[in-house]
PAZAVO-796533 format. One record per residue (C-alpha): residue number from 1; residue in three letters; x, y, z. Coordinates in Angstrom, 3 decimals. Example, Ala and Ser with C-alpha at 12.3 -4.5 7.8 and 13.67 -1.06 7.14 Angstrom:
% residues 2
  pos  code         X         Y         Z
    1   ALA    12.300    -4.500     7.800
    2   SER    13.670    -1.060     7.140
This chain:
% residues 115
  pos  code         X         Y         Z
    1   UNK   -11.835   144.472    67.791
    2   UNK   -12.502   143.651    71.401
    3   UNK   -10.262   142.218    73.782
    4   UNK   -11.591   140.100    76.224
    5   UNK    -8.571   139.936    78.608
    6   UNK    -8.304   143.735    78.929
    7   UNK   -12.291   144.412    78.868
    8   UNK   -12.067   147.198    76.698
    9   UNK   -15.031   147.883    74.477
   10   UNK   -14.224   149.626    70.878
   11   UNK   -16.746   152.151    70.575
   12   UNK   -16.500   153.360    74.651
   13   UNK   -14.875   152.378    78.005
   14   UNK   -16.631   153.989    80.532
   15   UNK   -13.875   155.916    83.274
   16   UNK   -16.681   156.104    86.074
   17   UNK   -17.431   152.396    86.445
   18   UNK   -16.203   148.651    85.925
   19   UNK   -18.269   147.749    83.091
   20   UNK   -20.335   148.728    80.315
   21   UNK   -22.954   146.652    78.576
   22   UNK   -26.029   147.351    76.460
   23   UNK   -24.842   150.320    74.689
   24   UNK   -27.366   151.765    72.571
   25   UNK   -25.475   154.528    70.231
   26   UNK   -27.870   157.630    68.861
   27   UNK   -26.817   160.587    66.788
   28   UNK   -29.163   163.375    67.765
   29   UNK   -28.218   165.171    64.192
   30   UNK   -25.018   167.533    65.973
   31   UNK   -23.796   164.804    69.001
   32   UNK   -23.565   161.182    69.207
   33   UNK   -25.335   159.702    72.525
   34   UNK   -24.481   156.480    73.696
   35   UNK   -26.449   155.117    76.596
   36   UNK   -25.976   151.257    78.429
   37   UNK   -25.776   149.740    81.172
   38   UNK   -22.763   150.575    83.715
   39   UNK   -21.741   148.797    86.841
   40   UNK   -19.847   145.935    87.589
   41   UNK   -20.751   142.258    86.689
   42   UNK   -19.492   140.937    90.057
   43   UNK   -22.418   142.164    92.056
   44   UNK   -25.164   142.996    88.510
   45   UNK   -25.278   146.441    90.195
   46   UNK   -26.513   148.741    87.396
   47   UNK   -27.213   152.345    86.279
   48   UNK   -27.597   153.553    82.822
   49   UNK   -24.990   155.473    81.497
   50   UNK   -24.947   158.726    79.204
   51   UNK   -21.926   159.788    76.678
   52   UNK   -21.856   162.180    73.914
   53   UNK   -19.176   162.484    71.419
   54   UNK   -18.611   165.084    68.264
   55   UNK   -17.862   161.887    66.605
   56   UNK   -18.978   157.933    66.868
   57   UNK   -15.755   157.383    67.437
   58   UNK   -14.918   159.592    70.397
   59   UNK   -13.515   160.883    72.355
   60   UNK   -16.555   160.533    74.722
   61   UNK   -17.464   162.462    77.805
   62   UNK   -19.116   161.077    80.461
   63   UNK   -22.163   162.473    82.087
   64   UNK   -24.050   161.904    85.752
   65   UNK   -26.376   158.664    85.567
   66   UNK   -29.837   158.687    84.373
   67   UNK   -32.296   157.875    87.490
   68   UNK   -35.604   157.057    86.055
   69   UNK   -38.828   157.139    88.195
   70   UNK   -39.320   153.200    88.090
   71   UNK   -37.692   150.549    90.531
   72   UNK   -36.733   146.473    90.020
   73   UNK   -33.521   145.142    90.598
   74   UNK   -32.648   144.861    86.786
   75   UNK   -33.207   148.357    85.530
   76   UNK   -30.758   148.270    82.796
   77   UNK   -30.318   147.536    79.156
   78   UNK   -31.804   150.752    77.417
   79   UNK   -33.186   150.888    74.374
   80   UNK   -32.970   154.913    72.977
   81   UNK   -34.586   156.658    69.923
   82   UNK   -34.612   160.397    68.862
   83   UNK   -37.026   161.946    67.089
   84   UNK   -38.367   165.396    66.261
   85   UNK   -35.990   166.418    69.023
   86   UNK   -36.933   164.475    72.253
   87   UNK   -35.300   161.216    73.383
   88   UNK   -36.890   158.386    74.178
   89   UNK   -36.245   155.651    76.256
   90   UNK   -37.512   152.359    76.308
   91   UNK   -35.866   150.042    79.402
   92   UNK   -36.051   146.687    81.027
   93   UNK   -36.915   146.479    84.963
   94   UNK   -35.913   142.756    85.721
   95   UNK   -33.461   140.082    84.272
   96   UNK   -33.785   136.926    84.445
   97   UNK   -36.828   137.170    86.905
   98   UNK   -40.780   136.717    86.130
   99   UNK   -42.881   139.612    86.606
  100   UNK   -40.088   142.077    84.841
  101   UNK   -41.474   144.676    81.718
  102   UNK   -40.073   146.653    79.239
  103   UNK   -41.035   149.981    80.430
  104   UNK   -42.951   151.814    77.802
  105   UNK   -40.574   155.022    76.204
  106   UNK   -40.047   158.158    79.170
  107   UNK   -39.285   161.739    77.047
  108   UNK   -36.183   162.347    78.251
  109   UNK   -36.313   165.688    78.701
  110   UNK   -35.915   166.021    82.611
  111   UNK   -32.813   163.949    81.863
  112   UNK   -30.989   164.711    79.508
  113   UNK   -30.284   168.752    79.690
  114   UNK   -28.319   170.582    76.982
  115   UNK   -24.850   168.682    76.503
């Protein structure tokens, strides 16, 4: 259940940062990866945020920030698949502006190391 006046999401609460939104959960067949949006809704300041966990449940360790090689002031809200052992990442560059995309998937290999 979540509970709105302490801001604490059930699956993860993020130590590193005020907020977490977006989370996109993905088992990887031996870890569970969740990845989202984390920053702090008073300024929409964003990065996307990495966890893996043994179980869905937790307890979750935190990892650096992903930095992708794309720019706009909304780079958030990823969208993550697995498959035949590479991650993929599909990820939004504006919100709530014209002219934003949905960036087509980046291998994340260069980004996500052995965890």
């Amino acid at each position: 259940m979540i509970n709105f006046e302490t801001n604490i999401f059930p699956l993860f609460h993020p130590q590193s940062v005020d907020d977490l939104k977006d989370p996109c959960p993905v088992f990887d067949g031996k870890l569970w990866h969740v990845f989202g949006s984390s920053g702090t809704v008073n300024s929409e300041t964003w990065k996307i945020l990495h966890a893996t966990a043994h179980a869905i449940h937790g307890p979750w360790t935190e990892h650096e920030a992903i930095v992708l090689p794309i720019s706009g002031s909304g780079v958030a809200a990823p969208g993550v698949i697995h498959d035949s052992g590479v991650f993929h990442m599909f990820i939004q560059t504006e919100f709530m502006k014209s002219g934003g995309v949905a960036s087509m998937p980046y291998p994340m290999t260069a980004f996500i190391g052995s965890c």
